[in-house]
C-alpha positions in Angstrom: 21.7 17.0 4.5 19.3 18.6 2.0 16.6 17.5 1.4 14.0 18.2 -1.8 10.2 19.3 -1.5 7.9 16.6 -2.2 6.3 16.6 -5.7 2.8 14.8 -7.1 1.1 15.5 -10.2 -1.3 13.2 -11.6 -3.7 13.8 -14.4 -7.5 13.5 -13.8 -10.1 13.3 -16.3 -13.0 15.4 -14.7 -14.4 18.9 -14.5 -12.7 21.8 -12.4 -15.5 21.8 -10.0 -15.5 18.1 -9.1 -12.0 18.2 -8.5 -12.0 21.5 -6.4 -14.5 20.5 -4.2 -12.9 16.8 -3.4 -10.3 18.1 -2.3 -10.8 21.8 -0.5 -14.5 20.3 1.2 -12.6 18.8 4.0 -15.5 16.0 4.5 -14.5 14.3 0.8 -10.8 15.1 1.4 -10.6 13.1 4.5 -11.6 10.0 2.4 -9.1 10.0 -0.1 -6.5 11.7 1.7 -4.3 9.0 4.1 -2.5 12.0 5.5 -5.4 13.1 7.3 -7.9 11.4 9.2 -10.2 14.6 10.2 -10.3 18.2 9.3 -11.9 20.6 10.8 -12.5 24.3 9.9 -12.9 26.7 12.7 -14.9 29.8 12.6 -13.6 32.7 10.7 -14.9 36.1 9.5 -14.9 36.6 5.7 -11.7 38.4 5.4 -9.3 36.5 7.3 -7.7 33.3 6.3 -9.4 29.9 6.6 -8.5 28.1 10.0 -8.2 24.7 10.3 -7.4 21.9 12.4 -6.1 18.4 11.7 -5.8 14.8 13.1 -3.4 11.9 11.7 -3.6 8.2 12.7 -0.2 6.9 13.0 -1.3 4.1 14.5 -1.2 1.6 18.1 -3.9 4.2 19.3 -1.5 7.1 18.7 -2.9 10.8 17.1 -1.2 13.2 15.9 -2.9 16.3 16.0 -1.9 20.3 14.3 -3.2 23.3 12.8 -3.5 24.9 9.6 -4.1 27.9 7.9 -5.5 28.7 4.2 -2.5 31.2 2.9 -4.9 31.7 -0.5 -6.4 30.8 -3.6 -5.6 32.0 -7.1 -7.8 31.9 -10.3 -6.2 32.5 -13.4 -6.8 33.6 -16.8 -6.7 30.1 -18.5 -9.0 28.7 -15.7 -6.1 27.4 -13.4 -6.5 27.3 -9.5 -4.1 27.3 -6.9 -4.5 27.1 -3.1 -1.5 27.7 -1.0 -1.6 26.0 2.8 0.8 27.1 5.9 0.5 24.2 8.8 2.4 22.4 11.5 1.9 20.9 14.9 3.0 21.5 18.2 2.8 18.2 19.2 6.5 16.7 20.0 5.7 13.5 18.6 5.4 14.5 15.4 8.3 14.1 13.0 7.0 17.6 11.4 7.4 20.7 13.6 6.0 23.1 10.7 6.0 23.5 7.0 4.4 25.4 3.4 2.8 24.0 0.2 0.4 24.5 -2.6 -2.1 22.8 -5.1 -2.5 23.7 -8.7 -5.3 22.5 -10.9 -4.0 23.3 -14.5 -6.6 22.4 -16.8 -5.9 21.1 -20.6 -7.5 20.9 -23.9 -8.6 17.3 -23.7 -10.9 18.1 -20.6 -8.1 16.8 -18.4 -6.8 18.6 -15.0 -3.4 18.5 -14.3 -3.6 17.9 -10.4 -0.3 18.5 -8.3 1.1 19.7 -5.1 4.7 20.5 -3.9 4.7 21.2 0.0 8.1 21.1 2.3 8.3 21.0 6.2 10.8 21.7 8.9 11.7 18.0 10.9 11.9 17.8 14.5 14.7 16.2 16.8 17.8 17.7 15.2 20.0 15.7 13.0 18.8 12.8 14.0 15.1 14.2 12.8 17.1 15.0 9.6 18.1 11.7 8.8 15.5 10.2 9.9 12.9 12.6 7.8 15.3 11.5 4.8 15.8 7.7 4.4 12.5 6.9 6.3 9.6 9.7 6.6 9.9 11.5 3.6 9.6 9.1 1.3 7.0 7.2 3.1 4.9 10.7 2.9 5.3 11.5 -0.6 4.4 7.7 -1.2 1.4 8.1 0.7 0.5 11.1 -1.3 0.7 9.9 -4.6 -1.2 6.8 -3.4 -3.7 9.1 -2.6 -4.3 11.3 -5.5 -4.4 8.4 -7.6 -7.5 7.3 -5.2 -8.7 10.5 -5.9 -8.4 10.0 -9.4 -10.3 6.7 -9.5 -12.7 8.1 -7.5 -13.6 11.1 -9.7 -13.1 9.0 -12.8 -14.5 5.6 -12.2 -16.9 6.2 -9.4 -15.5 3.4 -7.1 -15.3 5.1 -3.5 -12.3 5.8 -1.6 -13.1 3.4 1.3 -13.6 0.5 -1.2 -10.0 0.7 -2.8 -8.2 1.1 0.2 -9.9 -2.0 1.6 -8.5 -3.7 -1.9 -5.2 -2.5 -1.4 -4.5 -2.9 1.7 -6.1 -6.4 1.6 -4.4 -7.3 -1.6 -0.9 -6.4 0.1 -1.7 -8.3 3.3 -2.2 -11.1 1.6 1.3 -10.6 -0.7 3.3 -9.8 2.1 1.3 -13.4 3.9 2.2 -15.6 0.9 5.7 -14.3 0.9 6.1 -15.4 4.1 4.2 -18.4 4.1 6.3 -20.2 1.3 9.8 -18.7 2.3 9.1 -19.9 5.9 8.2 -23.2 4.5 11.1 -23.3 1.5 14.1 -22.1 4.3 13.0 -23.6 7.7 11.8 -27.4 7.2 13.6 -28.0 4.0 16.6 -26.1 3.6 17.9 -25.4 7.0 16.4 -28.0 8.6 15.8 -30.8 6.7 13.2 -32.4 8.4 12.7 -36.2 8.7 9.0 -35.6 7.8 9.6 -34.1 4.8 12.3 -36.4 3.4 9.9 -39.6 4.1 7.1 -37.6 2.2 9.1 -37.8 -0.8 10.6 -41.5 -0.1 6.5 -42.6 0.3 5.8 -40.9 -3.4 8.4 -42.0 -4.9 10.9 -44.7 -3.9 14.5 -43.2 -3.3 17.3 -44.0 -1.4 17.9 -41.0 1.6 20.6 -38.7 -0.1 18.3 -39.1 -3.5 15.5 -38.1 -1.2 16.8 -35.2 0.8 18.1 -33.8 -2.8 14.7 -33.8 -3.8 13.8 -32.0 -1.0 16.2 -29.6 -1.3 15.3 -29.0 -4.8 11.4 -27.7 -3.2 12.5 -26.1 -0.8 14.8 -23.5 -3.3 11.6 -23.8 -5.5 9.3 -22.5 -2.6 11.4 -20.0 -2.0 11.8 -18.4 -5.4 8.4 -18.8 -5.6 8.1 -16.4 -2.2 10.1 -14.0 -3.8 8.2 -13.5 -6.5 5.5 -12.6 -4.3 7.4 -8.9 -4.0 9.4 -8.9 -7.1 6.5 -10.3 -10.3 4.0 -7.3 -10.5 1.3 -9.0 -12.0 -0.2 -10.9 -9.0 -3.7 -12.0 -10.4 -1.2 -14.5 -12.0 0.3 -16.0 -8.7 -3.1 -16.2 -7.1 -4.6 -18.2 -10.1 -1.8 -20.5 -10.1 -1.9 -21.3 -6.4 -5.6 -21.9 -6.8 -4.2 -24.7 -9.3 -0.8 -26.0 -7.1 -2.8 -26.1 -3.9 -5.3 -28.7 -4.4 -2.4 -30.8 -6.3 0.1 -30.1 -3.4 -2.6 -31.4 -0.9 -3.7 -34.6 -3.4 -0.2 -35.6 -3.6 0.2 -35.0 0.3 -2.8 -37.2 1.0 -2.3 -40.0 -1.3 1.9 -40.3 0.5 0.2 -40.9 3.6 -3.2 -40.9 4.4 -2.8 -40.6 8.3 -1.9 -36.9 7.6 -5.9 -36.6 7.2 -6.0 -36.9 11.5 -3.5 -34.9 12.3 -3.6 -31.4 13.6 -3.1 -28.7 11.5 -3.1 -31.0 8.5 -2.5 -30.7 4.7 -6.2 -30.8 3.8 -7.3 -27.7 6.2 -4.1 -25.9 5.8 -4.2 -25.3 1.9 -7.7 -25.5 1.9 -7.4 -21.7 3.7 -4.6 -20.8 1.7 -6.8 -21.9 -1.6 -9.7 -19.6 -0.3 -7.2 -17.0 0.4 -5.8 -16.9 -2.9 -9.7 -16.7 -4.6 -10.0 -13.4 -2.3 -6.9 -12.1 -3.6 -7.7 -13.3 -6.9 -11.1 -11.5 -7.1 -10.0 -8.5 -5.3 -7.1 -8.1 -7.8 -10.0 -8.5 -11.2 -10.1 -4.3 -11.1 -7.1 -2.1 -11.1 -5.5 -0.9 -8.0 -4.4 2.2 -6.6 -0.4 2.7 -7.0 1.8 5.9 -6.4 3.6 4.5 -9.7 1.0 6.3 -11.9 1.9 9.5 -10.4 4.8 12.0 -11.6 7.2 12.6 -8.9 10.0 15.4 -9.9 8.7 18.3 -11.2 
């Protein structure tokens, strides 16, 4: 199975200098970089190549740690940079055993740098490495690294800090992947598979129905919850779905209260329930009022 070098280039509106030192001062790289959680150069004399080691968070408390050597840098004639890496671990828990790539700042005439790197790597643990580094690892990396140089980008063009988007997306997609589940779970399990007593007396206290009428309207929620959760991964624009839950869930937990009353004592209970979710959804409302980072904005193929 062949498998293709990985590809990112992503326009930047900023001077040469910025952008070379974000990214070769291995202090600012490790903020924008998710690839690497510490770099550190080690000693060299002036004509040999720049040593460095690395660390990667891979999470549960495990680190994956390798080496890596500066191959070169190039300055051209129309002000274009390149820096060429060599690196790989020895460390058999690492999916990568060793691998090559570069970085080429191409400057244009609208005082733009073309930013991109290509970079390719030998997997570990055979053909079961291979297929593994193909549907699952690869593409997560070459995600990861577009997410990051679009980071980089906002950082360099905007001023907002590395650490502050990262806590926005990550916190944005927590709370996508939390309202997904929260109304599937509650569209599928009482309602549609189910079909809880509770839920069909809600309906037959709101509105009076005989019991088929009643569990038909609580079927009819339940698919309406979960399209609703689906959306949640499939509409992009999620400032939308966070505005309108800050409008359903105070209605949901009116109409709740004024069925039955006595749901006010119970544990767990309508009113404290979406009354979390509704503060939940301002959060992810407010976090989502500035852009955020996405590999989308990156070119992949070459």
């Amino acid at each position: 199975m062949k498998n293709n070098p990985i590809y990112v280039e992503i326009p930047i509106h900023t001077n040469m200098d910025a952008l070379w030192e974000a990214s070769q001062n291995p202090a600012l790289h490790t903020q924008w970089d998710l690839r690497f959680s510490s770099i550190t150069y080690l000693p060299k004399n002036e004509s040999e190549p720049q040593l460095f080691s690395y660390k990667t968070r891979i999470g549960v408390g495990i680190e994956v740690e390798g080496w890596g050597k500066s191959v070169g840098s190039f300055h051209g004639e129309d002000g274009s940079r390149t820096s060429s890496l060599h690196f790989g671990t020895d460390q058999t828990i690492s999916p990568i055993r060793e691998g090559r790539g570069y970085w080429k700042y191409q400057p244009k005439h609208d005082d733009t740098i073309t930013f991109l790197t290509q970079y390719d790597y030998t997997p570990r643990f055979g053909q079961i490495g291979n297929w593994v580094d193909h549907f699952i690892f690869r593409p997560l990396m070459g995600w990861g690294t577009a997410l990051s140089f679009d980071v980089l980008k906002k950082w360099l063009e905007k001023g907002e800090t590395p650490a502050s988007q990262y806590v926005r997306f990550f916190s944005h997609w927590i709370l996508t992947f939390f309202f997904f589940f929260i109304w599937m779970y509650h569209g599928l399990i009482p309602k549609l598979i189910y079909r809880h007593p509770d839920e069909i007396a809600m309906v037959q206290t709101s509105i009076p129905l005989s019991n088929t009428a009643a569990l038909w309207v609580v079927l009819i929620i339940g698919v309406g919850e979960a399209l609703f959760g689906l959306m949640w991964l499939c509409y992009r624009k999620k400032r939308h779905l966070f505005f309108l839950q800050m409008i359903l869930l105070p209605l949901l937990t009116l109409s709740a209260v004024l069925a039955d009353p006595r749901y006010l004592v119970d544990p767990f209970n309508p009113l404290t329930f979406n009354l979390a979710l509704f503060v939940l959804s301002m959060i992810g409302y407010f976090i989502s009022t500035t852009e955020l980072p996405t590999a989308t904005n990156c070119k992949r193929k070459k």
